[in-house]
Backbone as CSV, one residue per row, in Angstrom:
resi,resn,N_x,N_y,N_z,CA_x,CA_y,CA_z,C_x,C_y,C_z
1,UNK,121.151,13.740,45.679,120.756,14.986,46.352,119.238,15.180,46.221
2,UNK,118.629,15.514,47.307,117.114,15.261,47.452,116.653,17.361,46.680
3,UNK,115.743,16.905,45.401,115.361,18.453,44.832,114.075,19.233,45.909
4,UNK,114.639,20.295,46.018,113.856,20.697,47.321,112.391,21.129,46.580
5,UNK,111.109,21.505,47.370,109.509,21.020,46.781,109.322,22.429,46.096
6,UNK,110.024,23.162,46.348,109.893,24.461,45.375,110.719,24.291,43.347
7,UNK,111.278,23.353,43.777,112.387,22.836,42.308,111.639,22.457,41.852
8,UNK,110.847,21.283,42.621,109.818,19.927,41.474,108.536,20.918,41.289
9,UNK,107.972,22.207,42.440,106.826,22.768,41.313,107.613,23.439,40.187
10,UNK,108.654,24.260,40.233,108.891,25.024,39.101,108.871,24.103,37.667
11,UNK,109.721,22.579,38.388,109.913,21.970,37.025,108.504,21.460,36.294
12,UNK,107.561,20.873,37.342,106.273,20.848,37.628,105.199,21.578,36.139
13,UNK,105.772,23.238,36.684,105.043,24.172,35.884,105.791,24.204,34.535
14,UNK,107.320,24.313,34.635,107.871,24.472,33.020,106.855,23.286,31.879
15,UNK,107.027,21.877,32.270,106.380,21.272,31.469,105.412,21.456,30.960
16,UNK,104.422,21.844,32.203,103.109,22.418,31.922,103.101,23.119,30.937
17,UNK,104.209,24.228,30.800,104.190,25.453,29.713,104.672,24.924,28.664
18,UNK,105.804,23.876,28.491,106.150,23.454,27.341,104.907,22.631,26.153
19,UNK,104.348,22.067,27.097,102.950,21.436,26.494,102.425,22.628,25.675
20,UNK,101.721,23.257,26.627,100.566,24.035,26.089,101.804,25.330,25.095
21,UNK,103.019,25.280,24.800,103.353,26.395,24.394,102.751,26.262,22.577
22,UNK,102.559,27.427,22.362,101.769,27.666,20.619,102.210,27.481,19.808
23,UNK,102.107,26.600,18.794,103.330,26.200,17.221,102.904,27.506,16.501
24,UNK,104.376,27.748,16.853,104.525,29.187,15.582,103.689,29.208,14.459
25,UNK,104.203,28.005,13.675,103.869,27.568,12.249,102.067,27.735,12.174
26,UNK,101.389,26.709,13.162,100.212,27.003,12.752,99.828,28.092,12.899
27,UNK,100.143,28.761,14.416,99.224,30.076,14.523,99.218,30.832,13.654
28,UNK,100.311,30.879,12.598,100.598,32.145,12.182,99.828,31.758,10.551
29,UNK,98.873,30.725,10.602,98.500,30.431,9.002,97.331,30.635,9.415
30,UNK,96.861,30.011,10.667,95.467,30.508,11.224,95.272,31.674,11.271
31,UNK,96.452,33.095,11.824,95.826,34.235,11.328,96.165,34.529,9.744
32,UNK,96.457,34.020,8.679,96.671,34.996,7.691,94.702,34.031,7.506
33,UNK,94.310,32.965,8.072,93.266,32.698,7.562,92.058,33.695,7.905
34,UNK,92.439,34.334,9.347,91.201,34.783,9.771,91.689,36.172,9.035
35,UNK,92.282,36.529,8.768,92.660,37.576,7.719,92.004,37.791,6.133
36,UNK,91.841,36.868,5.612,91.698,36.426,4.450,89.945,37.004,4.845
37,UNK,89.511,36.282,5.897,88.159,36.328,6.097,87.877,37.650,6.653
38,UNK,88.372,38.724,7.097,88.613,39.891,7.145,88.424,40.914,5.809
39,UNK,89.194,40.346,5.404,89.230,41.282,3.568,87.730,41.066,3.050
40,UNK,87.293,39.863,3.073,85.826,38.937,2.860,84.617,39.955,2.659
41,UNK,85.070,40.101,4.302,83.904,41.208,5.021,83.945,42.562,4.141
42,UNK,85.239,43.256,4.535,85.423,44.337,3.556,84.756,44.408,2.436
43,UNK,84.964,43.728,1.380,84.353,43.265,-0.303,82.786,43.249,0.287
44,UNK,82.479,42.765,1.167,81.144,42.225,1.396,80.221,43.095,1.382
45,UNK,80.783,44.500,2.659,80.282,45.406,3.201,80.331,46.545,2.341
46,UNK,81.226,46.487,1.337,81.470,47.378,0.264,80.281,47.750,-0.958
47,UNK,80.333,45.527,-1.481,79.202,46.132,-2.321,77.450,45.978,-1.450
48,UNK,77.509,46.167,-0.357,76.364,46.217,-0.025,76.027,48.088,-0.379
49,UNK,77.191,48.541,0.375,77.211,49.879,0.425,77.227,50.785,-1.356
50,UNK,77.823,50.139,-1.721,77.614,50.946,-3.374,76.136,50.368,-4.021
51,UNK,75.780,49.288,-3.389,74.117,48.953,-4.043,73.564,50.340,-3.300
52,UNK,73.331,50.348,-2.112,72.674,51.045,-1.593,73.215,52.708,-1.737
53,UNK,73.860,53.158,-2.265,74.837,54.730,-2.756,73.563,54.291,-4.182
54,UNK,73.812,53.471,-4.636,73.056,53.066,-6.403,71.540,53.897,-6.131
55,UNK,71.392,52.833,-5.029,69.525,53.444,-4.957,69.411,54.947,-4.252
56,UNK,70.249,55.063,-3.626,69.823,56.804,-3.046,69.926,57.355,-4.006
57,UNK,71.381,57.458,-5.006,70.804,58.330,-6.106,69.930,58.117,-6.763
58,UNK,69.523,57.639,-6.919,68.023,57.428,-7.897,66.871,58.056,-6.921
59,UNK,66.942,58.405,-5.802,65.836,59.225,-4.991,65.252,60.872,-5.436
60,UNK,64.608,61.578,-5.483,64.696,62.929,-6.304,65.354,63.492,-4.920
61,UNK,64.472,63.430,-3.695,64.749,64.371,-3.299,65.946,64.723,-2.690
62,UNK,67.076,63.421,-2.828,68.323,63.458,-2.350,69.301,64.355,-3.696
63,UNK,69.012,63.765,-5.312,69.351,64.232,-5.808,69.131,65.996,-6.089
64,UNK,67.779,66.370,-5.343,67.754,67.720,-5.815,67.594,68.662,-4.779
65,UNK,68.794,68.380,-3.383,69.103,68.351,-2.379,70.058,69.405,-2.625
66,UNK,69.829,71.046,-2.177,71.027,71.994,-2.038,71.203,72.902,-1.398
67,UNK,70.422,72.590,-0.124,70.606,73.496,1.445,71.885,72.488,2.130
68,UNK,72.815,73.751,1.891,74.781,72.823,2.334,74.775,71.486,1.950
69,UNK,73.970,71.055,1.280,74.587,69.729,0.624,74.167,68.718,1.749
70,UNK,73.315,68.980,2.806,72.917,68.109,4.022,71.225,67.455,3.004
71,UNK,71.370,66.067,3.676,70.103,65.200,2.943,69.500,64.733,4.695
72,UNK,68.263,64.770,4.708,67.736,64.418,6.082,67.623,63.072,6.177
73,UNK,67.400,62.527,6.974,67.414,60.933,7.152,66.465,60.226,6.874
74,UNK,66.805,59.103,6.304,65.287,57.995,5.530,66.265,56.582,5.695
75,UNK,65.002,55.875,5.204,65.051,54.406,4.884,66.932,54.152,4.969
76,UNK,66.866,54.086,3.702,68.002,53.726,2.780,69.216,54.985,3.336
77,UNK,69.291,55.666,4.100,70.402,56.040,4.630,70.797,55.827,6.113
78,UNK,69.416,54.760,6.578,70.004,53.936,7.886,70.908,52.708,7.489
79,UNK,70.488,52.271,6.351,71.246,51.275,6.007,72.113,51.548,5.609
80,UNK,72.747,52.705,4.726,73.864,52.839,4.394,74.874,52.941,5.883
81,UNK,74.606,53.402,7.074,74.848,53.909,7.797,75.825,52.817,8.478
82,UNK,74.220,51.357,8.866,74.436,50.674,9.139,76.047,49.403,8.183
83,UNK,75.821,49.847,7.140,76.804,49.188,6.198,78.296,49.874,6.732
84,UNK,78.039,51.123,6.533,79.147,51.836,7.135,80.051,51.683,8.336
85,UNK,79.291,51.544,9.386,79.662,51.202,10.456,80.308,49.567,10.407
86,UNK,79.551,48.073,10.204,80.980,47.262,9.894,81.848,47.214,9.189
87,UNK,81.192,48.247,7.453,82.996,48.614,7.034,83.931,48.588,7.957
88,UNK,83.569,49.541,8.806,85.131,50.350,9.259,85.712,49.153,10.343
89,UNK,84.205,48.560,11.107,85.004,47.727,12.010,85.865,46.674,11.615
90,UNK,85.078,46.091,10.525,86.620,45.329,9.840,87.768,45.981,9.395
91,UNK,87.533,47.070,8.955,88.997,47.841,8.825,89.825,48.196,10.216
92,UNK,89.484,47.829,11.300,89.570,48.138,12.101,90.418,47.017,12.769
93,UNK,90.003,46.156,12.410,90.448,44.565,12.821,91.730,44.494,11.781
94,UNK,91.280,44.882,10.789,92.626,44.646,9.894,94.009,45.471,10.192
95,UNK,93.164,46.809,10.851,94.944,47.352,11.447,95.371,47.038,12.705
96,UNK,94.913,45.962,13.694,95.300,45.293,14.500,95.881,44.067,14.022
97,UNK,95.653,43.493,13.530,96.311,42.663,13.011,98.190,43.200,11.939
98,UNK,97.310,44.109,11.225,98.478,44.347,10.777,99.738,45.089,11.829
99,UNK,99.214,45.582,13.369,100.389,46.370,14.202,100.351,44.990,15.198
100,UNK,100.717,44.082,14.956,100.861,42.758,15.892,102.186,42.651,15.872
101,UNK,102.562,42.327,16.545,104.043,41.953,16.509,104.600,40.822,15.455
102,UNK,103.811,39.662,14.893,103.847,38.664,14.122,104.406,39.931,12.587
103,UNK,103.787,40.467,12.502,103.374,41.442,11.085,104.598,42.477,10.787
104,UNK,105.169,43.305,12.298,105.324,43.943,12.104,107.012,43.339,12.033
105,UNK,107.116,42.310,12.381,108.426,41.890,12.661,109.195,41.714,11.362
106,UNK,107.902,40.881,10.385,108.169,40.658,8.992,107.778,41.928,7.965
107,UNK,107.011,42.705,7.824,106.759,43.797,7.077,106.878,45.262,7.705
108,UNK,106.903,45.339,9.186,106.915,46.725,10.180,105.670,47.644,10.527
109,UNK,105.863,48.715,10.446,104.695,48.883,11.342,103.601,49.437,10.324
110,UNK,102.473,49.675,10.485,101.578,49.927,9.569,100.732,51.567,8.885
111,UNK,101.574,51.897,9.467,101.945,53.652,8.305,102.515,53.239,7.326
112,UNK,103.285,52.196,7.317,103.981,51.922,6.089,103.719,50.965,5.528
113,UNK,102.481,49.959,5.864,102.220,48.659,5.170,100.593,49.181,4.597
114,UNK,99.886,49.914,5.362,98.215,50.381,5.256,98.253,51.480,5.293
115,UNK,98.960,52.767,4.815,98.324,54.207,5.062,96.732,54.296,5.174
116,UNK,96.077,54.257,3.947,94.936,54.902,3.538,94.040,53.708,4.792
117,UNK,94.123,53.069,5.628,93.850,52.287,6.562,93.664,53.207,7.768
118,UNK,94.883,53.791,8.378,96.027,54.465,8.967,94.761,55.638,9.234
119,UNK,94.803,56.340,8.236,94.319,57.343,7.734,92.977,57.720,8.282
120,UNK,91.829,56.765,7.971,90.536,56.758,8.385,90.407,55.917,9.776
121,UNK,91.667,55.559,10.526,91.511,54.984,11.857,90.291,55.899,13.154
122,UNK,90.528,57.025,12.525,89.659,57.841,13.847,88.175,57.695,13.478
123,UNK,87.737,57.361,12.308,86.424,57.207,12.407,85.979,55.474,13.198
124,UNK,87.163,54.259,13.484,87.117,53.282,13.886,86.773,53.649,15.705
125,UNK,87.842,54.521,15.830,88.153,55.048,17.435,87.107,55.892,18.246
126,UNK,86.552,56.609,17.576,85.794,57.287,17.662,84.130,57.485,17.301
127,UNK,83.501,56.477,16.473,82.591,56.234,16.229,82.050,54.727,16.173
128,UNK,82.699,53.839,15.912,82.237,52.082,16.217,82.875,51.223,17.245
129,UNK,83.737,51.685,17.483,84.699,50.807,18.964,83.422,51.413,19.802
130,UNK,83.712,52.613,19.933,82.385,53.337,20.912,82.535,54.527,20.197
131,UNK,81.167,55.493,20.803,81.338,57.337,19.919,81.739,57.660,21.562
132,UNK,81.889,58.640,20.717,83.239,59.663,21.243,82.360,60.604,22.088
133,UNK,80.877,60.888,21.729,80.247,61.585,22.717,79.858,60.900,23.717
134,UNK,79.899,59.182,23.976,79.546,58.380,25.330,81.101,58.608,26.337
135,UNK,82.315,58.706,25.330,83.820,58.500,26.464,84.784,59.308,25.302
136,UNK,84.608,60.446,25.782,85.659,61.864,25.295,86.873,61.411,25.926
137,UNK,87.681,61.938,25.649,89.216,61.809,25.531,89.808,63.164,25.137
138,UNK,89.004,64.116,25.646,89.287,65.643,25.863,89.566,66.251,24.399
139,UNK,88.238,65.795,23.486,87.974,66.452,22.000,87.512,67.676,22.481
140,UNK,87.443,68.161,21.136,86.872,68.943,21.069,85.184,69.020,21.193
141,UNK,84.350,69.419,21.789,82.808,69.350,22.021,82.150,69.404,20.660
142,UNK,82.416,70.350,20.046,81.683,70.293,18.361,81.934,69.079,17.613
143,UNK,83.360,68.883,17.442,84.211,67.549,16.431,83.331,66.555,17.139
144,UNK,82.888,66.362,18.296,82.474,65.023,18.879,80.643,64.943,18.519
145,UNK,80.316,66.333,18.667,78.987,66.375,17.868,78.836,66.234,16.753
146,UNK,78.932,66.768,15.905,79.106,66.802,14.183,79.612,65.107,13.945
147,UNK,80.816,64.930,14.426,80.677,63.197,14.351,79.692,62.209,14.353
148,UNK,79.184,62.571,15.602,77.852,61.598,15.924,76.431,61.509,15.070
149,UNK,76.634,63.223,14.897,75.229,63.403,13.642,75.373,62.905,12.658
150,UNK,76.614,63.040,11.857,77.298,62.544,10.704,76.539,60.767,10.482
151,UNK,76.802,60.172,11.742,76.713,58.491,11.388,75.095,58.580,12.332
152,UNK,74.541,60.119,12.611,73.355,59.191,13.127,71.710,60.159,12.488
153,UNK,72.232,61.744,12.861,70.457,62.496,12.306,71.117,62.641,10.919
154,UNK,72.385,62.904,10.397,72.055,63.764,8.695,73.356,62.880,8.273
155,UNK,73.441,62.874,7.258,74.609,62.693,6.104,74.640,63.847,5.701
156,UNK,75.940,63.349,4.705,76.716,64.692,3.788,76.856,64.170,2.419
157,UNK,76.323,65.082,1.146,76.025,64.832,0.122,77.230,65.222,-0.341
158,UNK,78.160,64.200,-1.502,79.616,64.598,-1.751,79.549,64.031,-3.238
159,UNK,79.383,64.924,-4.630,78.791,64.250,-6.119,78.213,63.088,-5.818
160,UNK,76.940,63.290,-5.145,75.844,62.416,-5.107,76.163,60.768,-4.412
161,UNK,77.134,61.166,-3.615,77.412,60.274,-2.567,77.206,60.225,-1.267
162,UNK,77.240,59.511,-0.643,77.001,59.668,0.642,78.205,59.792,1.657
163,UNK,78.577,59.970,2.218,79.954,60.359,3.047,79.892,61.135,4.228
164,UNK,81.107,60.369,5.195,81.037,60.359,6.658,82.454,61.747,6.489
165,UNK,81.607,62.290,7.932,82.531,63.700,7.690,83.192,64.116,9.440
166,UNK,84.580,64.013,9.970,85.087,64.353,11.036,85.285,65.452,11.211
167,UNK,85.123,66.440,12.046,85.764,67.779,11.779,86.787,67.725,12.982
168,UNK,87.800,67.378,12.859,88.875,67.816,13.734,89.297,69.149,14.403
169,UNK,89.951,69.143,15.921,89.963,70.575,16.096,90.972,71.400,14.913
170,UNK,91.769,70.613,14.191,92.406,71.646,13.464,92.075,71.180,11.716
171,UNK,91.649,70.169,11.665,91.402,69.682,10.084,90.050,68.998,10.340
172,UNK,89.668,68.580,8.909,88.539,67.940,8.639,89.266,66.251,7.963
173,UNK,88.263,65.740,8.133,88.537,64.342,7.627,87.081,64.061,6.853
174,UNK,87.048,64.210,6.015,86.239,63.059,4.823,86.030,61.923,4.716
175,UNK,84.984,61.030,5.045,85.301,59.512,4.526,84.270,59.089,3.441
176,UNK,84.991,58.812,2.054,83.938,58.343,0.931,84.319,56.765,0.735
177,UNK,83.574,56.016,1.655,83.865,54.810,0.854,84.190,53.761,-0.481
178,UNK,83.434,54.903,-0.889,83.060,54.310,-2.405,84.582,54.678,-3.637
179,UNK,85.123,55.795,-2.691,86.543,56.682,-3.263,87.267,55.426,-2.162
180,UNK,86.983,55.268,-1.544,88.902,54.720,-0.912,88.537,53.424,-0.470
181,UNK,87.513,52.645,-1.016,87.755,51.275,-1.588,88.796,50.868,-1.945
182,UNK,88.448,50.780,-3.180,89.667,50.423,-4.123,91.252,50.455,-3.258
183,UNK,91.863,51.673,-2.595,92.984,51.671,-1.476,93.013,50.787,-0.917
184,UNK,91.876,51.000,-0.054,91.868,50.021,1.303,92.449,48.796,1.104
185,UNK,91.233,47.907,0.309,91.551,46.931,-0.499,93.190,46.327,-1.089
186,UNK,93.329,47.333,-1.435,94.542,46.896,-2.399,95.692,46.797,-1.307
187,UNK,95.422,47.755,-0.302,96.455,47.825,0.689,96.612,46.386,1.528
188,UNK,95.467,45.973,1.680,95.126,44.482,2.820,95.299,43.205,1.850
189,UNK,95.171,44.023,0.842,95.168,42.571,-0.035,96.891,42.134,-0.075
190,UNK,97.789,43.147,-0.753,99.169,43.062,-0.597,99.885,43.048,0.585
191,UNK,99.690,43.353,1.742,100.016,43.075,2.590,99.628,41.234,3.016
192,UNK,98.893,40.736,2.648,98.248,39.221,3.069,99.035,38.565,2.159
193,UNK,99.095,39.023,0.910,99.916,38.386,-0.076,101.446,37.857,-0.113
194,UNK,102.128,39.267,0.379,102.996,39.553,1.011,103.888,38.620,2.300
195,UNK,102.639,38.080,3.437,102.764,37.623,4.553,102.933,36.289,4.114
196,UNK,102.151,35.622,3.232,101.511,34.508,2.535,103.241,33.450,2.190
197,UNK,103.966,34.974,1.519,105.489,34.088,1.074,106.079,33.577,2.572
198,UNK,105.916,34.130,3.680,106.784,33.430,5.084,106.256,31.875,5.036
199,UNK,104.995,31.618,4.212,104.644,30.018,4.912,105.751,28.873,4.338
């Protein structure tokens, strides 16, 4: 029986797909690798950021700073700024990874694998993917200002730390790096660890 020319492309294309289809096995070691190198960054960007928390306090005039606890902008709090900002984007990468379908199939979804991740996602969404005052998403006008100043004219002095501050239309959000380290961390680390037993 002669296969009509629509049969031989389909069969044509299946092969095609069988070739190029993705070995489970590796992909899935290649991401716990680019993962691994993820956390990397984190640690990386961390102690850049507590060197530089080290030297602001040692500044007078930050330390003897007590009009609302606002410090005006210098040197060493662009850089913190700048540190700040790929913190989060690797944290950022890490909760994509962790809501993948690979992740969630074996551990579920990631309120329950990364809270304190979870948690500080809106400063990812809203200030380093892009800010929130270039493409609103029908915030609030103040929350989207105060955001932007936050990571760009002033910081917020928090026991002589430096810290990123959201004001939500109905809550505030805090972010002290230097406080939810240690979380973050521990959260990405056990979760990788975790993933590590499927190989």
């Amino acid at each position: 029986m002669k296969v009509p020319p629509w049969k031989k492309l389909m069969m044509f294309l299946e092969k095609i797909f069988e070739k190029k289809k993705p070995n489970y096995v590796i992909n899935y070691i290649d991401a716990l690798e680019g993962v691994n190198f993820m956390i990397e960054g984190l640690e990386y960007h961390f102690r850049n950021f507590e060197k530089l928390s080290y030297e602001l306090s040692k500044v007078s005039n930050f330390e003897n700073c007590s009009h609302s606890n606002m410090v005006n902008d210098g040197y060493i709090m662009n850089k913190l700024k700048h540190e700040a900002h790929a913190y989060i984007s690797r944290m950022g990468q890490f909760y994509y990874f962790a809501n993948s379908e690979i992740v969630i199939q074996k551990k579920g979804k990631p309120k329950k694998t990364i809270p304190t991740i979870i948690k500080y996602l809106p400063y990812r969404h809203k200030q380093v993917a892009h800010r929130a005052i270039d493409w609103s998403k029908d915030e609030d006008p103040e929350s989207i200002y105060q955001l932007n100043r936050s990571f760009s004219t002033q910081g917020l002095r928090l026991d002589d730390r430096f810290v990123f501050q959201f004001l939500a239309a109905n809550d505030g959000l805090t972010f002290d790096i230097i406080e939810e380290h240690p979380k973050i961390i521990q959260e990405a680390s056990t979760l990788l660890t975790d993933l590590q037993k499927y190989i």
